[in-house]
MARDOFI-267932 format. One record per residue: residue in one letter; x, y, z of N, C-alpha, C in turn. Coordinates in steps of 0.02 Angstrom, whole numbers, plus 50000, padded with zeros to 5 digits. Example, Ala and Ser with C-alpha at 12.3 -4.5 7.8 and 13.67 -1.06 7.14 Angstrom:
BEGIN
a506604971650390506154977550390506604983550390;s506424988850354506844994750357506455000250394;
***
This chain:
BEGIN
x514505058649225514165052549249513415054049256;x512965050949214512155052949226511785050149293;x511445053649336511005051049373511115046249386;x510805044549460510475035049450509995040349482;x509585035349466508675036149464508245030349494;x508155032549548507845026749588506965027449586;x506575024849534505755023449536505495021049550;x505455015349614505285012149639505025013749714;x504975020249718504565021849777504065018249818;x503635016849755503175011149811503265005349833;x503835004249820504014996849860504384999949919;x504715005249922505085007049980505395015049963;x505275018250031505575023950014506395023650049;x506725028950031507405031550094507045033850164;x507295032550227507335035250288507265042750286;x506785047950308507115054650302507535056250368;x507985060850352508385063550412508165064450463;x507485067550452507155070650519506855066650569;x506895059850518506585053550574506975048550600;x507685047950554508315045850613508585050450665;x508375057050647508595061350695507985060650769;x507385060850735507095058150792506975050250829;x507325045550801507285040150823507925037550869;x508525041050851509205042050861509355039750946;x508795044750990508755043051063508605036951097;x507985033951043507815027151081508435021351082;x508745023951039509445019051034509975018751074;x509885022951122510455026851191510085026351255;x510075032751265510095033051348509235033951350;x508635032251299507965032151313507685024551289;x508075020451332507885014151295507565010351328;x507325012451379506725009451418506145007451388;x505825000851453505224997551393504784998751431;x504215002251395503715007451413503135001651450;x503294996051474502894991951512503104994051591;x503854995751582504094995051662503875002051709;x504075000751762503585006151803503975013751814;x505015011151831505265013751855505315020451779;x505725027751805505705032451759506135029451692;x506565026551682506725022351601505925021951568;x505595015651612504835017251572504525020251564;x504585023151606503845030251609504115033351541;x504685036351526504865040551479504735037951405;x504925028851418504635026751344503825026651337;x503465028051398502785025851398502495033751375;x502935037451399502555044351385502785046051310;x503365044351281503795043951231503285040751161;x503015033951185502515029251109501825034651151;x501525033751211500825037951200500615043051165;x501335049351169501305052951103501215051751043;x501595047351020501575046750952501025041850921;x500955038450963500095037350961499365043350949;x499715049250990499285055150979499265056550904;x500095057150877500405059750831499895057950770;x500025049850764499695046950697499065046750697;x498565045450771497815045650765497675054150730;x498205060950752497845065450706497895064150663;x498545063250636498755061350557498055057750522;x497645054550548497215050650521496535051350528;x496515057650569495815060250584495395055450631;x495895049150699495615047050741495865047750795;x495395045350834495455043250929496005038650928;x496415042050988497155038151010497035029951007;x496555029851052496355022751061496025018451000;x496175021050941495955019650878496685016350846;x497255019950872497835016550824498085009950849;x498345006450811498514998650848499264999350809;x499924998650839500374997750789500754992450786;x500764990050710501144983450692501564983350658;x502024977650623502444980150590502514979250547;x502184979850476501944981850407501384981250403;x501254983050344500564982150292500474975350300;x500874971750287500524964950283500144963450374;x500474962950406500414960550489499804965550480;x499754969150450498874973950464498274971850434;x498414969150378498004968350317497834960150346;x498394958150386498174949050398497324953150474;x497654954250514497414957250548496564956950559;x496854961450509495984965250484495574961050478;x495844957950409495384951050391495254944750423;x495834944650450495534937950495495354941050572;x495504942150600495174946850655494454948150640;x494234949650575493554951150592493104946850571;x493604941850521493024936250518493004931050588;x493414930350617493444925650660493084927450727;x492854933850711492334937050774491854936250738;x491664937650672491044939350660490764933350639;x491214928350636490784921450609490384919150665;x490684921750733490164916950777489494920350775;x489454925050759488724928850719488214925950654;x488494920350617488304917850562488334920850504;x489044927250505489214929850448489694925850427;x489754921650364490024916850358490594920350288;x490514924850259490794926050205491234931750198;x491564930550150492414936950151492254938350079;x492444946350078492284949650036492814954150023;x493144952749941493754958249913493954956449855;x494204959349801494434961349765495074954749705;x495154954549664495854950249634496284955349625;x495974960849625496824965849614497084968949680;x496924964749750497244967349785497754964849801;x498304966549857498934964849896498914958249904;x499384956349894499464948349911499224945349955;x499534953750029499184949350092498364949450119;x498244954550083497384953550078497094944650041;x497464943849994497214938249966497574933149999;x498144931550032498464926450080497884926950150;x497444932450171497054932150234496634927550218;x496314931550165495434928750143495404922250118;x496304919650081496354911550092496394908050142;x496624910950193496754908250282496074909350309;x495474914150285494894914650305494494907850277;x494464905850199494324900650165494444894150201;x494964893350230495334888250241494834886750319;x494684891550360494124889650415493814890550412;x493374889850351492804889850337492374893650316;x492714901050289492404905850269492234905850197;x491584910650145491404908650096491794915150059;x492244913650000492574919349974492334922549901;x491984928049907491584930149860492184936549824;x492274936949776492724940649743492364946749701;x492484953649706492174958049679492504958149601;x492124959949548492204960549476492594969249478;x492994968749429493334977049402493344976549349;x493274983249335493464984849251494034984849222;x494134985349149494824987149133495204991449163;x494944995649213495495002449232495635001049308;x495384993449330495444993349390495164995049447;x494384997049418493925000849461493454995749486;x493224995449552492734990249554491994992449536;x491704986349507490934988249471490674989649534;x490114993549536489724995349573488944990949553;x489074985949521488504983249533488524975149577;x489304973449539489624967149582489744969149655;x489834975149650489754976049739489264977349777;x488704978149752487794978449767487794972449787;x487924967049737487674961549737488254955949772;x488604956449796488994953049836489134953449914;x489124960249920489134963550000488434964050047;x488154957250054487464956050086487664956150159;x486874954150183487084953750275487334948450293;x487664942650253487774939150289488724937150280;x488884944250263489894945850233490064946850330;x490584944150343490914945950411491274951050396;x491894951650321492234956650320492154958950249;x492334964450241492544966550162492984969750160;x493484968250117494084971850091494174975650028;x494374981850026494584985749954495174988449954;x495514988949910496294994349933496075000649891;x496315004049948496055012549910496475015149844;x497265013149871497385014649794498065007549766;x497755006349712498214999849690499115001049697;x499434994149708499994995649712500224993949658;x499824991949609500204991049547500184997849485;x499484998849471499385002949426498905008149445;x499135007949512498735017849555498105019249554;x497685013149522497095014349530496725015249606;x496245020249594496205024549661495325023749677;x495055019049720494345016349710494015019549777;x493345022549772493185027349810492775024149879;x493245024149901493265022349971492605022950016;x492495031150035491905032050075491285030150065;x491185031049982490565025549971490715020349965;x491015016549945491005005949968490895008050051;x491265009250095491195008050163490355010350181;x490405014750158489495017850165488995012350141;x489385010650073488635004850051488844999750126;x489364994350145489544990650176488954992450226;x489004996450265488764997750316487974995450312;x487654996850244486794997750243486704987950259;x487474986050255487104980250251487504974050341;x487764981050373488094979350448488804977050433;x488824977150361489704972650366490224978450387;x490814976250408491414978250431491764979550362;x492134984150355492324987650318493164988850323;x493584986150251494414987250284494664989750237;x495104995050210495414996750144496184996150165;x496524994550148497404993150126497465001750095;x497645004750135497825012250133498585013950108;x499165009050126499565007150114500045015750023;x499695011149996499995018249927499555023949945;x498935024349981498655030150004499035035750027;x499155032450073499225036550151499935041750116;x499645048450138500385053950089500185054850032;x499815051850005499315053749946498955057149922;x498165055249945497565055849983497465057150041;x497055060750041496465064350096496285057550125;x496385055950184496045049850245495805053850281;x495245053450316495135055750389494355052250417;x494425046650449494415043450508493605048550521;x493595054350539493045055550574492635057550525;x492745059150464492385061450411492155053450365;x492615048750355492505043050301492335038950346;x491685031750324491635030150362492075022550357;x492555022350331492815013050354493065012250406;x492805005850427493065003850507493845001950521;x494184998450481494574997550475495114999350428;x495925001150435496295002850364496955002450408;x497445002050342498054999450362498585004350329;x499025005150364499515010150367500205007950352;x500885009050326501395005350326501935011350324;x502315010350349502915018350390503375016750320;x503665009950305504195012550239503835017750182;x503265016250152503205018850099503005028750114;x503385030850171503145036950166503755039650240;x504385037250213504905040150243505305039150335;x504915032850338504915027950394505445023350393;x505635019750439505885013650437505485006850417;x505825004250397505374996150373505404992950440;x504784989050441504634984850531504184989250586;x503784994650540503154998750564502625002250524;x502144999250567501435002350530501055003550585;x500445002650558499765004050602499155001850586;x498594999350613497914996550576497545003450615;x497065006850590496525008850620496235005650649;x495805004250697495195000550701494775005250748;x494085006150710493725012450737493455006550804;x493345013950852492935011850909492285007750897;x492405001850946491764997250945491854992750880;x492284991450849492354986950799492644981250829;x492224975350819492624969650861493314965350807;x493704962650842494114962650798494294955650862;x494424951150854495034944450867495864946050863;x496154947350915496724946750902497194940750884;x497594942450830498154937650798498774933450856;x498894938650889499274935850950499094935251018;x499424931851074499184930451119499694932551167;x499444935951240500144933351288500434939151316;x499894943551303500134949451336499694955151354;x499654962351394499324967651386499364973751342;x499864970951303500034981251274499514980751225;x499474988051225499074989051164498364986351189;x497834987751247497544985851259497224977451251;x497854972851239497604966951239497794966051144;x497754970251112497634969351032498124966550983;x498744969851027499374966750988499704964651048;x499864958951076500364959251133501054957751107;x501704960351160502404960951141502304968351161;x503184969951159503454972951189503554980351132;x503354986651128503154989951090503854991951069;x504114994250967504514996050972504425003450949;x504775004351017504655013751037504995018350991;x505645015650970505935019950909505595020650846;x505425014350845505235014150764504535019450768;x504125018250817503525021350817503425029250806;x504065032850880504195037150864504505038650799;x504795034950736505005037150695504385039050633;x504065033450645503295032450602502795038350601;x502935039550672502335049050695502685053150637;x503455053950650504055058550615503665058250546;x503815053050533503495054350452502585054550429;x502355053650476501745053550448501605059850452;x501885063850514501575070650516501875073750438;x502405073250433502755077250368502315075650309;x502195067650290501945067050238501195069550238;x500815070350265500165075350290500515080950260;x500675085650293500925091650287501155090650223;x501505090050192501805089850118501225086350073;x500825082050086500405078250019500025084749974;x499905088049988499615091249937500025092949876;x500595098249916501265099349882501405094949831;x501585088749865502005084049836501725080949791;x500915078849799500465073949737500565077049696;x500295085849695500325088549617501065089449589;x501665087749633502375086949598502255082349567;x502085075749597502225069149575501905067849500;x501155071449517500745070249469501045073649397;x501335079549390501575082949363502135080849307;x502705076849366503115072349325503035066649317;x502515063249334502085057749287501725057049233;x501515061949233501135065949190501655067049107;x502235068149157502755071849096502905065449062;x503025058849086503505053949090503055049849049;x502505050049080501805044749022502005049448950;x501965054248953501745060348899502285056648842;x502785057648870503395056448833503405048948780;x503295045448846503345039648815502785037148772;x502335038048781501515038948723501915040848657;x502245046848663502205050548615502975045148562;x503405042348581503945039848593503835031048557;x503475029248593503195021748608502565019948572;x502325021548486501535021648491501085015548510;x501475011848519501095004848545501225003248617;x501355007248659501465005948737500905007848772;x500655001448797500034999648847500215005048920;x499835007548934499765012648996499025008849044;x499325004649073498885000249114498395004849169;x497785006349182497415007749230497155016649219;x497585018849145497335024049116496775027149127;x496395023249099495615024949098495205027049160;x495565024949225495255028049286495635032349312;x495205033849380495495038149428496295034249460;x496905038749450497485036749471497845039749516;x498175038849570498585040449610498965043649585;x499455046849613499945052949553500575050849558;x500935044249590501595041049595501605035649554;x501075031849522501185025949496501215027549411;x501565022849375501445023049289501805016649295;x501265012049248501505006849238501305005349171;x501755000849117501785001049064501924995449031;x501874991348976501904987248955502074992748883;x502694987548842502764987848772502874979648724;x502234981048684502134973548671502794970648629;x503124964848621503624962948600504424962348668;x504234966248707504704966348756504514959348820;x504984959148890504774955148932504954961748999;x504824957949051504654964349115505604961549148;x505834955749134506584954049142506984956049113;x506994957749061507514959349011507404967349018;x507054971949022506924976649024506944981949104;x506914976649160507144978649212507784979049232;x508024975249203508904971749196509214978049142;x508994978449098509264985749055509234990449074;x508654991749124508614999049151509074999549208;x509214993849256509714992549310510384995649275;x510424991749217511214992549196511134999949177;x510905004649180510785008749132510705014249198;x510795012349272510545017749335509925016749353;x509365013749325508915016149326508345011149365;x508205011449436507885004849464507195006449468;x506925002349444506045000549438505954995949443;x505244990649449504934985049452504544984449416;x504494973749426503774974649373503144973949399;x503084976949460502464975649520502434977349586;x502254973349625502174970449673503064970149711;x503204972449759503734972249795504094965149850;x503214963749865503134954649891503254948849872;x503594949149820503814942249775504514940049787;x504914942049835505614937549845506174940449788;x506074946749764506334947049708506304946249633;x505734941149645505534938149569505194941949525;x505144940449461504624940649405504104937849374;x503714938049436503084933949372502544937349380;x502144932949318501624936549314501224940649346;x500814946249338500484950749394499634948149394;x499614947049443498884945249465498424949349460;x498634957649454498194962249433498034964049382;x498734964849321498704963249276498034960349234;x498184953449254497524947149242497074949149266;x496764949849306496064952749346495884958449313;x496104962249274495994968149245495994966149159;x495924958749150496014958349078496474958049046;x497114960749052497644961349010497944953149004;x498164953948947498254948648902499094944348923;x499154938448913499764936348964500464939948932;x500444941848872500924943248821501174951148857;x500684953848870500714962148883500854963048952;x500254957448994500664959249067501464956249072;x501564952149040502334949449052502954954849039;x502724959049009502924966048977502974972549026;x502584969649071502554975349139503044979949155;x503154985849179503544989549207503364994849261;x503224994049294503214998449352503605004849374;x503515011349357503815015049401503525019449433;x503825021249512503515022849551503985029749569;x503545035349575503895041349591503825042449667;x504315046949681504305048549762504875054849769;x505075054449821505415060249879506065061649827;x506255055949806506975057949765506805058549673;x506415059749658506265058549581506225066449565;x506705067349515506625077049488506515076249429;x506455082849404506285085049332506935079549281;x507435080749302508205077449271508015071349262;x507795068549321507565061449311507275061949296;x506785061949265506115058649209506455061849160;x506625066949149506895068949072507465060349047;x507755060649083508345053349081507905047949046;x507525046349093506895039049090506645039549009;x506315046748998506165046348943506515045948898;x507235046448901507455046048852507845038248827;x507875036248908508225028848914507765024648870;x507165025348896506795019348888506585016648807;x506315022348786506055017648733506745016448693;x507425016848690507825014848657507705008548693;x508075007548744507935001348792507424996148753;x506714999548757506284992548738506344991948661;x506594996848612506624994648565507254989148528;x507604989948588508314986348566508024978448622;x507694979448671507414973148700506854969248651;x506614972848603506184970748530506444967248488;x507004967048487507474966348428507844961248443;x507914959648512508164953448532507704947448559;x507114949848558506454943448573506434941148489;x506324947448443506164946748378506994941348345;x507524941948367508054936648349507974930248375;x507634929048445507824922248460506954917548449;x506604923748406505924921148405505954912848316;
***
């Protein structure tokens, strides 16, 4: 029986052991809510303050720097509207980011639009890199926020962070990157880079789903999203969930500790897996090539194929990948990054996504390569019959 082969890492990883093993307690006899006074609370209060310690090192900040929520998205809304809705009463009237980012970056900066904010969109190249001259010329004094994602979730493009936040700054704007495929990656650290803001998400790096974290550096004003309570100094109110959090430290410390290790694995058998299929495929588009890439993502287009028929073959076949974006309900359509990067509707519809991680070995990618281009050439052959 061959493998199943799960590539879809960046939409979600597995739980590791070591963080149901550490979360295991809050579910029993430590289930106190770290608001109350008596020892049940104290223990959850001393229980999340830690792990508050935990992730501000993980990130190279001050305790009072982590805010935790529960995904990427609830961070990324956050950011952006939080800082325009402070900074507009300043007469910074405009939002500043990207078409190839996260959905929920572009669902904020439409909810920013929508009260009145002016939405200026930065230009990229074919590889997904943002111009450095569209960002000269867009990021003036009068931006409340700007957004970049450090590294794409579609095609790993990896955009250099400390300088955008550095230019941001010459001109007072607030500064946010969607860290999100970063974080376990890349090198972050908070006291060395300067962005004010960045967003963290616990599934994609051996967490439970329903926890994350926003940075927000000291003295950054920010509007909170909710109302109605004290935790979290006023920032997020509700009732903190202490397991998940403690499970979130669990993995962040590991994935720190292991990223070095692990990128040059990843990179290694990505590396192998593009190789293959180049060599395999001579007409297969390798989307975001041309730049600097993250070492988990390869995404691919083979022209004549569709990203349905070809996800559906690889399913039947063991083999689970996407054609994007994990935020779509399940669906298939078109990729918005894709388009923003030029590619043509024929080729992005062709998309394939795979994402390496914690469970992906040598066996597997040897498999992939060998699945696939039969796969798209027999998915060729059946567009080319009903054409």
């Amino acid at each position: 029986m061959p493998p199943a082969v799960y590539l879809d890492h960046a939409a979600t990883t597995p739980v590791r052991a070591e963080v149901v093993a550490a979360m295991t307690p809050f579910f029993g006899p430590r289930f106190g809510n770290p608001s109350s006074l008596h020892r049940w609370g104290r223990e959850a209060r001393a229980s999340l303050d830690e792990a508050r310690e935990r992730v501000a090192a993980c990130l190279g900040a001050r305790t009072d720097e982590i805010c935790f929520t529960s995904c990427g998205t609830e961070g990324d809304n956050f950011a952006i509207l939080g800082a325009w809705r402070t900074a507009r009463q300043h007469g910074r009237r405009a939002v500043v980011t990207s078409g190839i980012e996260h959905k929920a970056i572009l669902g904020a900066v439409h909810q920013a639009a929508a009260e009145g904010a002016e939405e200026r969109w930065l230009a990229v190249d074919a590889s997904g890199t943002v111009e450095p001259a569209s960002f000269r010329d867009l990021v003036r004094d009068d931006v409340a926020v700007c957004s970049v994602m450090w590294v794409n979730n579609e095609i790993g493009t990896v955009q250099d962070i400390p300088v955008l936040a550095d230019e941001a700054h010459g001109q007072g704007v607030t500064f946010h990157t969607d860290a999100v495929q970063a974080f376990g990656k890349i090198a972050i650290d908070a006291s060395r880079q300067p962005f004010d803001l960045l967003t963290v998400s616990g599934h994609k790096i051996g967490a439970p789903k329903g926890i994350g974290a926003l940075y927000i550096r000291r003295g950054t004003p920010l509007e909170p999203l909710l109302h109605g309570g004290s935790q979290d100094a006023g920032r997020r109110p509700g009732t903190e969930n202490v397991a998940f959090v403690v499970g979130f430290a669990c993995a962040a410390e590991m994935a720190v500790a292991e990223r070095d290790a692990e990128s040059a694995r990843l990179r290694r058998l990505r590396d192998a897996l593009e190789a293959a299929l180049v060599a395999r495929i001579p007409d297969v588009v390798v989307h975001g090539r041309r730049g600097q890439r993250a070492p988990h993502i390869l995404n691919v287009s083979v022209p004549g194929t569709d990203s349905e028929s070809m996800l559906m073959a690889l399913d039947l076949a063991g083999v689970a990948a996407s054609s994007g974006s994990a935020c779509q309900s399940g669906s298939v359509s078109p990729s918005h990054v894709l388009a923003a990067i030029g590619v043509s509707p024929d080729v992005a519809s062709a998309a394939v996504r795979m994402s390496l991680g914690v469970l992906t070995t040598d066996e597997h990618v040897g498999r992939v390569a060998e699945l696939f281009p039969a796969l798209a050439e027999k998915a060729r052959r059946l567009t080319g019959s009903r054409a």
